[in-house]
PLY file of the C-alpha trace (Angstrom):
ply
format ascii 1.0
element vertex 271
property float x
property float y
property float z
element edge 270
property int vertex1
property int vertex2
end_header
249.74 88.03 12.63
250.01 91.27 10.35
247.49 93.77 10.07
247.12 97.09 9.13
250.83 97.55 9.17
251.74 96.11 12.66
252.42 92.63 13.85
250.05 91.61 16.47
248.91 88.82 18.71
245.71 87.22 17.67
243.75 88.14 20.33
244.73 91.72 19.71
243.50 91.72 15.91
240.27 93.37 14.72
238.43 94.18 11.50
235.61 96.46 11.25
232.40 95.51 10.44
232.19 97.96 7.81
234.63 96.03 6.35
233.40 94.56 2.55
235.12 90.92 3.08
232.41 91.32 6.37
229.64 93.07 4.44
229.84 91.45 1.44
232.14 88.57 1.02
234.57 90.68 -1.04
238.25 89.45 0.06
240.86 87.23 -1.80
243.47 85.27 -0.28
246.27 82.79 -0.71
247.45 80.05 1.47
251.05 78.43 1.19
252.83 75.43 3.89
256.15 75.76 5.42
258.71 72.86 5.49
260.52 74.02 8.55
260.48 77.16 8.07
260.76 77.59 4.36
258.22 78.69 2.28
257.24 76.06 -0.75
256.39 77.36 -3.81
256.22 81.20 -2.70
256.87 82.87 -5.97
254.05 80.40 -7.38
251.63 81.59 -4.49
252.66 85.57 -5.03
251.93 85.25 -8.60
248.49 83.88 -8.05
247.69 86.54 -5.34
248.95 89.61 -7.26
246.79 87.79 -9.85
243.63 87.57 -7.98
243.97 91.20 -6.80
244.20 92.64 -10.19
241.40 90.49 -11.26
239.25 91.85 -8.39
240.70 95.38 -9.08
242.27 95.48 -5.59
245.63 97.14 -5.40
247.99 95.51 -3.01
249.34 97.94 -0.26
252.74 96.28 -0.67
255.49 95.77 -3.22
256.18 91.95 -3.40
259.86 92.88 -1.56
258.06 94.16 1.35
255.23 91.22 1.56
258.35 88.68 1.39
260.09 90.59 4.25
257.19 90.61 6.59
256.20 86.87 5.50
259.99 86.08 6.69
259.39 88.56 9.77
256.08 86.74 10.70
258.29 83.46 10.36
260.60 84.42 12.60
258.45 86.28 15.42
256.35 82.80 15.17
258.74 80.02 15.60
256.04 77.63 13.68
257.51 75.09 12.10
255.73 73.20 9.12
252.74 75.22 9.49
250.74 77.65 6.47
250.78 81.38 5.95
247.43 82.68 4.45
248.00 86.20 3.01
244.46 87.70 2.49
243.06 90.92 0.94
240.03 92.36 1.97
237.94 95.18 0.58
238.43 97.92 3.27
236.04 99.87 5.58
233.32 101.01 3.53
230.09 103.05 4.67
227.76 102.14 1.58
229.04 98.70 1.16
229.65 98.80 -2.34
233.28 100.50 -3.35
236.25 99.68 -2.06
238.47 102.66 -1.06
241.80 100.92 1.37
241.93 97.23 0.94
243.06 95.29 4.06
246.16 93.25 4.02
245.31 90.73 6.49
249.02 87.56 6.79
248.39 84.82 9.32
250.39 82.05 10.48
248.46 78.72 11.55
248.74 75.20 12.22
246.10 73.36 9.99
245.40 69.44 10.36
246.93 67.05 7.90
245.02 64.49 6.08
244.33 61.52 8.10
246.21 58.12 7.42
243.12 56.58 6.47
242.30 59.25 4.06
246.14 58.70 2.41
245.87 54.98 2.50
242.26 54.22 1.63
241.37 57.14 -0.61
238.33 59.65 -0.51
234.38 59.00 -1.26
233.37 62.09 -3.07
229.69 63.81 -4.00
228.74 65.21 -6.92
227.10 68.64 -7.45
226.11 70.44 -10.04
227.44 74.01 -9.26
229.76 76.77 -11.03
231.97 79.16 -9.00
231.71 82.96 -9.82
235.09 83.63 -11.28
236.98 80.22 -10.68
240.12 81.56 -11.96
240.05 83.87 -8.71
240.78 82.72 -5.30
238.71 84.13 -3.43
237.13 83.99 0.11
233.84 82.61 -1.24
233.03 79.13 -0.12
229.62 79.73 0.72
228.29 76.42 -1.27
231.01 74.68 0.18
229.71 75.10 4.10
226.06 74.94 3.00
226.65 71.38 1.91
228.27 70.04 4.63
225.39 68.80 6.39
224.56 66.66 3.15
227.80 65.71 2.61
227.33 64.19 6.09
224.21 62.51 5.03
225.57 61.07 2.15
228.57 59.48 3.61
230.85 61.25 1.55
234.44 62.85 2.41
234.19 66.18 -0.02
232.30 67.59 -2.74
232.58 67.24 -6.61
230.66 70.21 -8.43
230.03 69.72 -12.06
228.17 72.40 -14.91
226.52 70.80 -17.72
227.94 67.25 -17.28
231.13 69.06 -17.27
233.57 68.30 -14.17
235.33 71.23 -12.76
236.62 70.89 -9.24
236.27 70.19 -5.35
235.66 73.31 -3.16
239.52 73.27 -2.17
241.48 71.02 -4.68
241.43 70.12 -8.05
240.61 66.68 -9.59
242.35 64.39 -11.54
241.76 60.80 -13.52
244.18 58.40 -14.73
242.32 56.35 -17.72
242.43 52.79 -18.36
246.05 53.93 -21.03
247.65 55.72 -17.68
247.10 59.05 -19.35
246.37 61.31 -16.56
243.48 64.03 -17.78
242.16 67.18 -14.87
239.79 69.68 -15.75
241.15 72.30 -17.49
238.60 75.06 -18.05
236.55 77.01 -14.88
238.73 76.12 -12.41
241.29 77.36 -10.14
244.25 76.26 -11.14
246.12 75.23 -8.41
249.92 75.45 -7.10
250.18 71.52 -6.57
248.17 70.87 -9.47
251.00 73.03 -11.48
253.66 71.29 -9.87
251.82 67.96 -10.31
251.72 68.29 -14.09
255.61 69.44 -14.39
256.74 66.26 -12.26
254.22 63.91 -13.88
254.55 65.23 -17.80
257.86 63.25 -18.02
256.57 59.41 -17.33
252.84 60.07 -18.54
250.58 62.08 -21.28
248.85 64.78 -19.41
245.52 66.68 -20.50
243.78 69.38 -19.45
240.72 69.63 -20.50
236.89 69.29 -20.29
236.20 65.86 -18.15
232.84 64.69 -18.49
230.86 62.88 -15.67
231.05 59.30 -17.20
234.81 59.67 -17.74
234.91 59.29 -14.18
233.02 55.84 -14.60
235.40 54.38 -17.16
239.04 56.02 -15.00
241.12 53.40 -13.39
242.00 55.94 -10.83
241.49 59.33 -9.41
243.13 61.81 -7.27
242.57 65.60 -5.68
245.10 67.55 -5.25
246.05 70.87 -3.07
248.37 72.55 -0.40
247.15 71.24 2.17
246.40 67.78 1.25
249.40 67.14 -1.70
247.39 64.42 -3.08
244.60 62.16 -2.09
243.51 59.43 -3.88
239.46 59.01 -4.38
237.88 55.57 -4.70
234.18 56.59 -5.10
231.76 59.06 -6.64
228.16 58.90 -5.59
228.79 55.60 -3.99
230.04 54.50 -7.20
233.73 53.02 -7.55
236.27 54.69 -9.26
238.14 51.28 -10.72
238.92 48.20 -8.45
237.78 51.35 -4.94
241.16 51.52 -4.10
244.19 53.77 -4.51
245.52 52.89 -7.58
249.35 52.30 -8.52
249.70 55.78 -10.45
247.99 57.54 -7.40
250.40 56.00 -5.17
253.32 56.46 -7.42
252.41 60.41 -7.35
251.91 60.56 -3.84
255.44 59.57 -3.39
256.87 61.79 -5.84
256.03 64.58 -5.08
256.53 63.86 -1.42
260.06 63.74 -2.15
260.38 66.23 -4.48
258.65 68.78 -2.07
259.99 68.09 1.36
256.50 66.52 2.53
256.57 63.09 3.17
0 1
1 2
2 3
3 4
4 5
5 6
6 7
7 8
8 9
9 10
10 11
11 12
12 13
13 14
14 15
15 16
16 17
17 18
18 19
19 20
20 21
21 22
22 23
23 24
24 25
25 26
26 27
27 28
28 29
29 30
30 31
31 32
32 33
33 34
34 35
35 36
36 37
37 38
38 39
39 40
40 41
41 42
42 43
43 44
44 45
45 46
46 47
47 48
48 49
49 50
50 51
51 52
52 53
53 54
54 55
55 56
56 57
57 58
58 59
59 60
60 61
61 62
62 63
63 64
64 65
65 66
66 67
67 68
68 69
69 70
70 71
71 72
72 73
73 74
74 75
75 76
76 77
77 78
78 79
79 80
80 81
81 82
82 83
83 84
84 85
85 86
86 87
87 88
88 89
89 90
90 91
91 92
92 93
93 94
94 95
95 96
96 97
97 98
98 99
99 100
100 101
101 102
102 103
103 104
104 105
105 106
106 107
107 108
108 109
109 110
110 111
111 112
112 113
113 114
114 115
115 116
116 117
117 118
118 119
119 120
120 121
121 122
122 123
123 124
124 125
125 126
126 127
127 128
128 129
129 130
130 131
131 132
132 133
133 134
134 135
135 136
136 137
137 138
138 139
139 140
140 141
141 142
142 143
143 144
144 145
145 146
146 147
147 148
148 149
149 150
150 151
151 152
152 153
153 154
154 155
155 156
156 157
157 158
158 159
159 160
160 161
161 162
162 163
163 164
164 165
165 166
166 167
167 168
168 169
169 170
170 171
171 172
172 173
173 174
174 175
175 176
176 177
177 178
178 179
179 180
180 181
181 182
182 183
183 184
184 185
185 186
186 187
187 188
188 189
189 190
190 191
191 192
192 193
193 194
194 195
195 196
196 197
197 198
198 199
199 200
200 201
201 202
202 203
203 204
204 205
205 206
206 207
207 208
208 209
209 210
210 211
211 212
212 213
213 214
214 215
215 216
216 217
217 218
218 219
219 220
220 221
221 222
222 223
223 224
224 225
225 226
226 227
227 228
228 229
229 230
230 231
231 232
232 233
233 234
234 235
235 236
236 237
237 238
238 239
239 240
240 241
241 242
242 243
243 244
244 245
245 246
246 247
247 248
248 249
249 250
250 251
251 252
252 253
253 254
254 255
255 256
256 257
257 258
258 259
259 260
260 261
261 262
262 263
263 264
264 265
265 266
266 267
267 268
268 269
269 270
């Protein structure tokens, strides 16, 4: 990994605990797979981060020429295959907790697991909850809600979460959300939300065979869909058959969903 301009072995890395992503949650970060060992959709990813930093009012210790070179560097030294970078900015040491002085530029390469063929071929139950990010349009490192639910999300037999403001839909704690209406228009929630790099991609690839909105999605839109889908880096695309125990059209991955899935597949390496 990088830190604190040197390349290190993990078991050699440290951050202090005066450190405000340890203090106070205050740290951004972006995440982005390999296929081999080629970056997909880097420029999308550095735009978002540089984004995300200015938004937070972190300044990044690094000219985007220099992150690229040690990204590539960190490639190399690694030898990992199909695996993610996460490039993360923290707040820096800080005695009273409160200003940031030096942010820490923290780049990682990891293995992370895939979704499971079951997931991919029988689709995703998810639970609603009503719950609003602070700053959505930020990626940041706070998924506090998201780990506090968990052991409800257990209970309720459910694969992921579904938060929702004011009847409004926004998003799952790591992907965004899609429907495909009874028409085949396919409609994601366009307001509040972090707007994702497969989610952009999605709407580019799909755009030319189907109407695409994004806007406000209302609970009982979900009701009426004949399919839905999350999407993200990690996971592409996932269909979901059920909300609250309820089914989202016949409860199976639908013929758009799976039309999608293969799509993109192809047209990003990741089959």
């Amino acid at each position: 990994m990088y830190l604190k301009d040197r390349f290190l072995k993990d078991n050699e890395a440290s951050l202090s605990y005066l450190d405000l992503s340890v203090q106070r949650g205050y740290a951004i970060f972006d995440f982005f797979r390999l296929v081999g060992n080629q970056p997909l959709h880097l420029q999308d990813h550095l735009d978002r981060f540089y984004s995300s930093a200015e938004q937070m009012r972190l300044p990044i210790p690094k000219s985007r020429g220099e992150l690229k070179q040690i990204i590539k560097e960190l490639i190399w030294e690694n030898e990992l295959p199909d695996s993610g970078i996460r490039v993360q900015l923290t707040g820096g040491e800080n005695n009273d907790g409160q200003e940031f002085i030096s942010p820490t530029l923290i780049i990682s390469q990891i293995q992370f697991p895939f979704p499971s063929s079951s997931l991919l071929e029988n689709g995703m139950r998810l639970m609603s909850y009503q719950y609003q990010r602070q700053l959505p349009q930020v990626k940041t490192t706070d998924y506090l809600m998201s780990i506090w639910l968990q052991p409800i999300l257990k209970d309720g037999n459910a694969d992921d979460i579904l938060y929702f403001s004011g009847g409004i839909i926004t998003e799952s704690p790591r992907s965004n959300f899609f429907i495909v209406t009874a028409e085949g228009k396919l409609i994601t929630p366009g307001a509040n939300v972090l707007k994702g790099i497969t989610r952009k991609n999605l709407i580019q690839m799909a755009s030319t065979e189907h109407a695409v909105e994004e806007r406000d999605v209302r609970m009982e839109e979900v009701a009426a869909a004949r399919e839905a889908f999350i999407t993200s880096t990690t996971k592409q695309i996932i269909p979901v058959v059920q909300l609250d125990g309820k089914m989202i059209g016949d409860g199976k991955p639908g013929s758009v969903t799976k039309k999608l899935m293969k799509q993109l597949g192809e047209r990003t390496g990741l089959h």
